[in-house]
N, C-alpha and C positions, 0 to 999 in steps of 0.2 A: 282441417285434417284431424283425424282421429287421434289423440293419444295413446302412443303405446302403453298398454299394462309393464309395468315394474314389478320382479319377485318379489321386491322387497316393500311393495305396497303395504301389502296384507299384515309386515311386520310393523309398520310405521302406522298405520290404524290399531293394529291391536295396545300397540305403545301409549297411542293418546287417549284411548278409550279404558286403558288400565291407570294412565294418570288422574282420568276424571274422575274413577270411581275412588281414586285413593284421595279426593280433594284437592286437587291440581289444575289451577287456572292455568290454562295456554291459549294466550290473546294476542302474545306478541311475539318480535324474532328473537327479543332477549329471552323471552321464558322459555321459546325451544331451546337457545341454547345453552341454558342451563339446565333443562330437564338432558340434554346430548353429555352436558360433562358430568352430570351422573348415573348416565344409563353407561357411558366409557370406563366409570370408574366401576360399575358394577359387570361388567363383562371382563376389562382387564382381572378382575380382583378372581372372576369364575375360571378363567385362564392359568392366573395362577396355584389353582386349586386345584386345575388339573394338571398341572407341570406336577405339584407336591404329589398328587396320585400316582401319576409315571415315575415318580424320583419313590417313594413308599414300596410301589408294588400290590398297594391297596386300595379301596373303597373306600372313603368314610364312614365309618362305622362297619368296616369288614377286618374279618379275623386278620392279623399280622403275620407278615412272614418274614421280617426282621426285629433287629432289638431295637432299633430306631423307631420312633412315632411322631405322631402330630403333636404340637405344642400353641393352639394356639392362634392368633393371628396379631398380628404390628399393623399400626396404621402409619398413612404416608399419604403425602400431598406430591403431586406431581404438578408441573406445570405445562401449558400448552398457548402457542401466540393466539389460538385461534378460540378456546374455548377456556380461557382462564384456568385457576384451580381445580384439579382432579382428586380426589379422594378416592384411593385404593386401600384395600386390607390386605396384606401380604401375609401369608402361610407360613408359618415356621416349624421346623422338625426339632426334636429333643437334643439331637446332637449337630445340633446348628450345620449340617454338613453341606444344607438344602442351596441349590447356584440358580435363580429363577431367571429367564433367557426373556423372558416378556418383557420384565421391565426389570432390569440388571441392577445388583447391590449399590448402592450409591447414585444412582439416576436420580435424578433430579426434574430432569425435563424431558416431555414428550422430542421425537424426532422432527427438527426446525426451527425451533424454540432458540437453541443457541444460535442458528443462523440470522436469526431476527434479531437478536439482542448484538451479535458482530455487527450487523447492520446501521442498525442507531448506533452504536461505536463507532464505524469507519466514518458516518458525517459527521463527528466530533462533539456530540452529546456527551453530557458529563453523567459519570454514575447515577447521580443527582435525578439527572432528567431522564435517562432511560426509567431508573426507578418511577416516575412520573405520568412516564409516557405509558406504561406498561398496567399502571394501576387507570387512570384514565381510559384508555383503549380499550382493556380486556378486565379491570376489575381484579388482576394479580399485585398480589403485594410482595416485595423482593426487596433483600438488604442489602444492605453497599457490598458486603462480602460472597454473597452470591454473584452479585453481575463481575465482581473481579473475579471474582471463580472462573466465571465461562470466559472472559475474555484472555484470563493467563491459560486456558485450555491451549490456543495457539500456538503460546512461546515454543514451543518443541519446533512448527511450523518455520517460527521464525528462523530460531538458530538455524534449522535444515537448509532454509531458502538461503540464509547467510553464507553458508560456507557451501552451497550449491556449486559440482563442476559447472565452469563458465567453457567458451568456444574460443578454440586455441587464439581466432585470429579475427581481430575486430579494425575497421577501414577509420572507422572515428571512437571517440569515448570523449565525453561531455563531462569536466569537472564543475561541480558549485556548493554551495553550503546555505540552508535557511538557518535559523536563528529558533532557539527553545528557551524556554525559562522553565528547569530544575530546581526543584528546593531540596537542598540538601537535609541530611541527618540534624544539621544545628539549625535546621528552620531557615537558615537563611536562602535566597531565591538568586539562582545564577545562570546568567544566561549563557546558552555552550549550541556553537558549530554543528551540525550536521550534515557532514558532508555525504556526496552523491555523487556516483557516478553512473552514468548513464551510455551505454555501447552500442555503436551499429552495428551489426557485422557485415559477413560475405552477402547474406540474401538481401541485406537493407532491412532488416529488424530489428527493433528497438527493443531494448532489456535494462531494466537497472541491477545492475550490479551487485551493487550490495550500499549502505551506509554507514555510517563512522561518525560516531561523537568525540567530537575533542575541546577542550581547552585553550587549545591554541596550535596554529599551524606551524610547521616545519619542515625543514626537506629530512629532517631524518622520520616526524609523521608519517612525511610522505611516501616516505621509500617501504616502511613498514606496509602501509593500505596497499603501494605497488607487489612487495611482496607476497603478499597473499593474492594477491588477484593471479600472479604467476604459479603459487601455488595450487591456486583452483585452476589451470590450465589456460591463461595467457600466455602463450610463447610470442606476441607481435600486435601491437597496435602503430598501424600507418600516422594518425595525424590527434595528438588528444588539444582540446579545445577548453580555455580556459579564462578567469577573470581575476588575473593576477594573483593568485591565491600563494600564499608566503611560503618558500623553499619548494616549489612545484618544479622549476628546472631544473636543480640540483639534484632531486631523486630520479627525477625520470630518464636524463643523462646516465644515472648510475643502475635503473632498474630494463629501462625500455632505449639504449642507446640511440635504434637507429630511428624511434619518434621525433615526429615533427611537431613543434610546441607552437599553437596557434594560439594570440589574445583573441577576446572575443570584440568583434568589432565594434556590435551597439552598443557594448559595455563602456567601453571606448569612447564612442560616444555621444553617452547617457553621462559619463564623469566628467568629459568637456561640458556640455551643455548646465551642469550640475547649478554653477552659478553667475551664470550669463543674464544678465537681466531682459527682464518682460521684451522691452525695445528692439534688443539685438537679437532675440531667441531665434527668430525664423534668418534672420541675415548670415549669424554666426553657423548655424546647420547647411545653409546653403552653401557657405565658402569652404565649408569639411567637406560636400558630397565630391570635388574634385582630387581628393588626395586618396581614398577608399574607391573610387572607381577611374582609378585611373589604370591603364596598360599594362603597367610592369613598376616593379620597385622604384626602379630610375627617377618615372615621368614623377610617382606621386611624393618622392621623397621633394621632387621640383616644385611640387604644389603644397608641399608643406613649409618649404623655405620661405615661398610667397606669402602663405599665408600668415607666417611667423613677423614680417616685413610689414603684411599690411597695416591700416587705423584698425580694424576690429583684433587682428593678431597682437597689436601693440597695446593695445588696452587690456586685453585678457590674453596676457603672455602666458599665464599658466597653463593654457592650452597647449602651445606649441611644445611647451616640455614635456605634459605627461605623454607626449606619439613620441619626444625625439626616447625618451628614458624607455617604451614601451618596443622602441622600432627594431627591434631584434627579433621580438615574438609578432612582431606586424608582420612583415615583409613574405614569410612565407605563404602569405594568400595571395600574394600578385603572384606567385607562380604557377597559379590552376585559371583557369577556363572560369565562363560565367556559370557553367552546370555544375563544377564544383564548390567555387564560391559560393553559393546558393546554400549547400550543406553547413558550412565552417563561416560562414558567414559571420553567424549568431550564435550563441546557446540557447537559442530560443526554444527548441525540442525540450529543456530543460529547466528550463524556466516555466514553459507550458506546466511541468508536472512539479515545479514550485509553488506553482499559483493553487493550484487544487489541496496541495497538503497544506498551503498557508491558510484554505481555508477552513480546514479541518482542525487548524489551531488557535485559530484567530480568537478563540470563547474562552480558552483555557488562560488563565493567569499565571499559570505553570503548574509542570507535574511533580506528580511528588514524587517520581523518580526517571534513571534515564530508562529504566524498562519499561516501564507505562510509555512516553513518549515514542520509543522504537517500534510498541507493540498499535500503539494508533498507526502513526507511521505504515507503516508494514499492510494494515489492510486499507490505508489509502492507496499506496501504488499497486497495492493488489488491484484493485477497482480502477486507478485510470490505465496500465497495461493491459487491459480486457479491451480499450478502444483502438489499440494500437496491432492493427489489423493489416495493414499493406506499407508498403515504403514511400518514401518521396516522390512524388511523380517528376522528380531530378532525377531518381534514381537511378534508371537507364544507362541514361546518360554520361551521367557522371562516372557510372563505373565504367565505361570502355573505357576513358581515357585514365583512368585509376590504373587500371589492367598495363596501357601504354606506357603509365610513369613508373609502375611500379614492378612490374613483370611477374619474377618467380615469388616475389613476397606476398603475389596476393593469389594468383592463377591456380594455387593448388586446394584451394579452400572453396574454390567454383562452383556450384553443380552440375 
């Protein structure tokens, strides 16, 4: 099949044929494209020359018909992911008044450039290495103060998503915290809480919330982080889901009264199992799977007694204490269905999107502040809420009989 003729043939021959005459080998794909980022930097540059002409009212070299004139030309390196360093001459006027729209006062980088460099940031490349990656790949050289340049571009981003309105009424919210190491002002490196919360709401869509660095937990912490979440317009969450996090009942009693405070079960027990030796590991899990799948509170408070009674309960009595000390925040999952159980089960929705920013930290030795840390952060659950596309396939489900237990508190949030 014939190829079609391109207009811009005739320009891309006259191009190589005015390189050769000027002494210009083009043999390869690298030397086209560096003859491209300076045939860009010389059309950019002719662009702005005509912006200064439309900003003048003149020709170059034609009579004036202000007190204003040409001053000259600045040079500037622009950068590009695709085509490395761009060298531009930017126009300047006598009374500096001149706004160039081509490539704006202070640009730095062609358009995408920063989307590339947030990129290698959101899979938790260190300055270090985007610098690396950037000079390897494309032959761009960039300072540590540039790439934090563009990635504190965001921060505005962040804060906005932070105190983003949230949806009056959410059916679950997933509390957990991963683990940072901070270096402080005095150099020294501390590791601090980040807490997450993670919301379903009416349609089964998942959102995180927002995140919260702390110190150390409390229910007055807690009531504060509930606070605001009320403030961004939570009036009701049905059932928040949780892994013992320190003063959590205390605040939510005082913030969200008529929520239901679920433990998380595998958490449960993953801290039984914790130090159960090699031998009993698969014995001691099997004798748990009858008190979490049991009927109703009753039957499994029965199979917890048992199991407290048993040789394996008797020998790892630490078990039976951490369900009986926990069995307040247990008990309210034996009151749903297996379609709800399924949801509140786990935190495992949350844990999911633990795993992915742990792995986004896992290189870091710590940051050298909580703002670097929040601002990684932030365009990791950017990237994994982009897969979070459809709900539970419990979802259905589970919610008629939400609708049955719960009635006016959930029906009017419907669509």
């Amino acid at each position: 099949m014939k190829r079609k003729t391109d207009p811009l043939d005739s320009v891309a021959g006259q191009i190589l044929e005015n390189a050769k005459k000027s002494g210009l080998e083009i043999n390869t794909a690298e030397d086209a494209e560096n003859l491209m980022a300076h045939m860009l930097g010389r059309l950019l540059t002719q662009m702005l020359d005509g912006e200064m002409t439309n900003h003048l009212g003149y020709e170059r070299g034609g009579k004036r018909v202000t007190e204003n004139e040409r001053n000259g030309h600045s040079s500037k390196t622009l950068k590009s992911s695709s085509l490395g360093n761009i060298r531009i001459d930017v126009p300047r006027d006598r009374k500096g008044e001149f706004e160039p729209r081509v490539v704006p006062k202070h640009k730095r980088q062609l358009a995408g450039f920063e989307d590339k460099v947030l990129a290698l940031y959101a899979r938790g490349l260190s300055t270090r290495e985007i610098q690396g990656f950037l000079y390897d790949e494309y032959g761009m050289e960039t300072s540590a103060e540039f790439i934090s340049d563009v990635t504190d571009a965001i921060l505005p981003e962040v804060e906005k998503w932070q105190n983003r309105p949230l949806d009056p009424f959410y059916t679950t919210v997933f509390f957990d915290s991963i683990r940072v190491k901070i270096r402080g002002d005095n150099g020294i490196v501390t590791p601090k809480a980040v807490h997450l919360a993670l919301g379903v709401n009416a349609q089964g869509r998942k959102e995180v919330l927002g995140m919260w660095v702390a110190d150390n937990e409390s229910a007055k912490y807690w009531l504060k982080v509930f606070t605001e979440l009320k403030n961004r317009g939570v009036s009701d969450i049905l059932i928040a889901v949780t892994d013992g996090l320190k003063g959590m009942k205390e605040a939510l009693e005082a913030a969200f009264p008529n929520t239901l405070l679920q433990t998380c079960i595998v958490h449960l027990i993953r801290n039984s199992l914790k130090f159960v030796g090699y031998k009993d590991y698969k014995a001691v899990a099997g004798a748990l799977k009858p008190i979490y799948r049991a009927v109703n509170a009753a039957d499994a408070r029965k199979e917890l007694d048992a199991f407290a009674q048993s040789e394996l309960g008797l020998r790892y009595p630490y078990i039976a204490k951490q369900w009986i000390d926990s069995w307040d925040k247990v008990i309210p999952f034996f009151d749903f269905s297996p379609n709800i159980r399924r949801l509140i089960y786990t935190t495992n929705a949350i844990e999911s999107l633990n795993r992915d920013l742990r792995k986004v930290i896992k290189t870091r030795a710590a940051f050298p502040t909580e703002t670097a840390a929040l601002k990684l952060l932030f365009l990791a659950i950017r990237k994994v809420e982009k897969r979070w596309v459809r709900p539970s396939p419990y979802w259905s489900a589970a919610m008629r009989e939400l609708v049955v237990l719960f009635g006016d508190r959930i029906t009017p949030y419907i669509d």
